[in-house]
N, C-alpha and C positions, 0 to 999 in steps of 0.2 A: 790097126795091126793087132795089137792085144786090146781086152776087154779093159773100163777102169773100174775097178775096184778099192777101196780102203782095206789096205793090207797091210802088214809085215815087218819085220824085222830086217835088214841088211845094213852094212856098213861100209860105206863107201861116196856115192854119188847123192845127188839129190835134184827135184826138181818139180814144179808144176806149170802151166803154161798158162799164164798172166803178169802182165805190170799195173799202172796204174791205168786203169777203163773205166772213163765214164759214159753213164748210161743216162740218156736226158728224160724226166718223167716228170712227175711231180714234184717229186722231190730226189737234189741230185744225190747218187754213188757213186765214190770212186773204191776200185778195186787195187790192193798191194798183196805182192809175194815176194818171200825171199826166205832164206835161212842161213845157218853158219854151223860150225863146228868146234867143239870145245870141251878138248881129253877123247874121252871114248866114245861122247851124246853128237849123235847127228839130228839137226832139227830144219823143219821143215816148216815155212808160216804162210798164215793166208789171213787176210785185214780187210775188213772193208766200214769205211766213213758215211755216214750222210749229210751231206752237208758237208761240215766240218768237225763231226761229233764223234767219237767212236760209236761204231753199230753193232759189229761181231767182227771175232776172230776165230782162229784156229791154229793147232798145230798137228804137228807128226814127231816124237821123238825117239830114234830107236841109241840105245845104249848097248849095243853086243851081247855080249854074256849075261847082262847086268838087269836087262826088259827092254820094254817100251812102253810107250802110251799115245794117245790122241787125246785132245779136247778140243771143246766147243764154248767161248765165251760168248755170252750179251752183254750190250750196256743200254741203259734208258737213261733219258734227259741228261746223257756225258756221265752215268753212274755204272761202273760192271754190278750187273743184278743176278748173273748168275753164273755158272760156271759145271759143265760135267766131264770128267775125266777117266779113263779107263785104257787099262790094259794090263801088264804082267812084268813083276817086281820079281827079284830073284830073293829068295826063304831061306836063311843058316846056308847061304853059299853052297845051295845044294840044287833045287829046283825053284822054273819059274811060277810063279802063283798068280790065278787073277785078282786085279782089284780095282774097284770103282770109287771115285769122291763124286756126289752132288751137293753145290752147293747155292744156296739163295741170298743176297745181301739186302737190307733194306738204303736209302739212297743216303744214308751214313755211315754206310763200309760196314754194317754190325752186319754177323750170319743172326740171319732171321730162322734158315733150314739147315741141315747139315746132315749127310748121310757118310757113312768111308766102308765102304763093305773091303776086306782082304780075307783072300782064300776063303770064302763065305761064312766068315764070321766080321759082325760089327762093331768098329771101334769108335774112340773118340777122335776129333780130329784137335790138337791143340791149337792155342793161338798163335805161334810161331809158323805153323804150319798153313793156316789158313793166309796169313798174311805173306808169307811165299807165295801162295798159289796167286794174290790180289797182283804184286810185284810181275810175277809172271806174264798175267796178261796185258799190264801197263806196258812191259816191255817190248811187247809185238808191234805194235803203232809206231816208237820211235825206231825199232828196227829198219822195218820194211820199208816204211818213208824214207829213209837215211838211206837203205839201199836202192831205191828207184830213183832217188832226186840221181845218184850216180851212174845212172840209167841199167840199173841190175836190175834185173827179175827171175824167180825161179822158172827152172825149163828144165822137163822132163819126155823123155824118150827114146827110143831105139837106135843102137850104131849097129850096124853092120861090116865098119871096117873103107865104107866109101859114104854110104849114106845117112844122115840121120831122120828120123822121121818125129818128129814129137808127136806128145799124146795126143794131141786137136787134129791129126792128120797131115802137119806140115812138114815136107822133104827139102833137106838143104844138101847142096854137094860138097858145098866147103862148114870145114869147122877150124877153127881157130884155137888155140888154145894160151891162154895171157899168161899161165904159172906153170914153172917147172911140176911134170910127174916123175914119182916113184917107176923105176924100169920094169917094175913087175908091173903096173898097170898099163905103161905103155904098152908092154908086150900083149896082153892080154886086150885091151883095145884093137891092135892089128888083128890078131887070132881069132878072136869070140866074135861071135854077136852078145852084145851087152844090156840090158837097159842102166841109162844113167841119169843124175838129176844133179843140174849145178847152178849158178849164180851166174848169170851172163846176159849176153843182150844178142839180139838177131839184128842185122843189115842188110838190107835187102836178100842176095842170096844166100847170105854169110850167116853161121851162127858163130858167137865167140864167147870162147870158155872163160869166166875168171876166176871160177874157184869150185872144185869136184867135192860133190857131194855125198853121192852115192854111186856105187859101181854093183850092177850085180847079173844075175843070169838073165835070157833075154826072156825067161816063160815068169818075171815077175813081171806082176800088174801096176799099172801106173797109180800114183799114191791120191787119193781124191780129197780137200779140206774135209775133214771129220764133221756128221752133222747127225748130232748128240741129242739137242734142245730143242723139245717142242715148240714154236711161236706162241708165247702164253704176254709176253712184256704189251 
């Protein structure tokens, strides 16, 4: 129905169309998604293990007024080796600015690289800072896992008011909804055509809501895991 693209800003819904999938090769992956909400950051995650190892993540975080951002982590031999980040901070509470971090770790957590471009001039990144960003991506694994052992996954796509269709092409007639909404949303769910993105699980014909992520118009684009980092590990 809509094209996917990695886009935007919105606040409200959330969602991408995965749980845990494994894929049988040489060597196994399982795939995790999920997100949550906290103050005005809506975030969006996507995780995948080999083995048993972390291998890459990702997120999506849009803040309102405030920016957003996407990134793309690696890890080699269970180590985050690198990490890029980008998108648009808000400047003297005035305008958004862009900004990018890349960064490289050696397999003792030390930055080997470190780039932070804002508003195109570059800064330093402190050590407070960089080890937020290390925490950051440690915390996507226990996330997502936590949400799928309770069989959530993020799920993103189109209501029209009868039907939802997610981003991979799948139409359900029924939708479920487990937590009270705000009455401006409900209204606006009957009314609109929406795209939305939330925490939930599908049953057979059924999809059921446990927790709204994003709510927004139906001409936004479905949100895609951010892919940032070359294959260099």
């Amino acid at each position: 129905m809509k094209k996917l693209l990695t886009s935007v800003l919105v606040t409200a819904l959330v969602v991408g169309c995965s749980s845990q999938v494994t894929t049988a090769s040489l060597e196994q992956f399982s795939n995790y998604t999920g997100g949550q909400t906290i103050g005005d950051a809506t975030s969006l995650y996507w995780y995948t293990e080999r083995a048993t190892f972390p291998y890459s993540a990702g997120d999506y975080v849009s803040a309102g007024d405030y920016g957003w951002y996407q990134s793309d982590y690696r890890w080699s031999d269970g180590n985050l080796r690198e990490l890029i980040r980008q998108g648009e901070q808000l400047k003297d509470n005035l305008v958004l600015v862009p900004y990018r971090i890349h960064v490289r770790f050696d397999k003792q957590g030390d930055a080997i690289y470190q780039q932070y471009r804002l508003d195109g001039k570059v800064l330093p990144l402190k050590n407070d800072k960089l080890q937020w960003l290390q925490q950051e991506a440690r915390n996507i694994p226990q996330l997502t896992k936590s949400q799928s052992s309770n069989g959530l996954k993020l799920i993103q796509g189109y209501w029209d008011g009868s039907t939802f269709e997610t981003c991979s092409g799948r139409s359900y007639d029924q939708v479920e909804f487990n937590e009270t909404l705000p009455s401006f949303v409900v209204n606006r769910l009957s009314t609109l055509d929406s795209y939305v993105a939330f925490l939930g699980t599908t049953r057979n014909s059924k999809i059921v809501v446990n927790q709204l992520l994003m709510l927004a118009d139906d001409d936004h684009d479905c949100i895609e895991q951010p892919s940032l980092i070359e294959d260099e590990l």
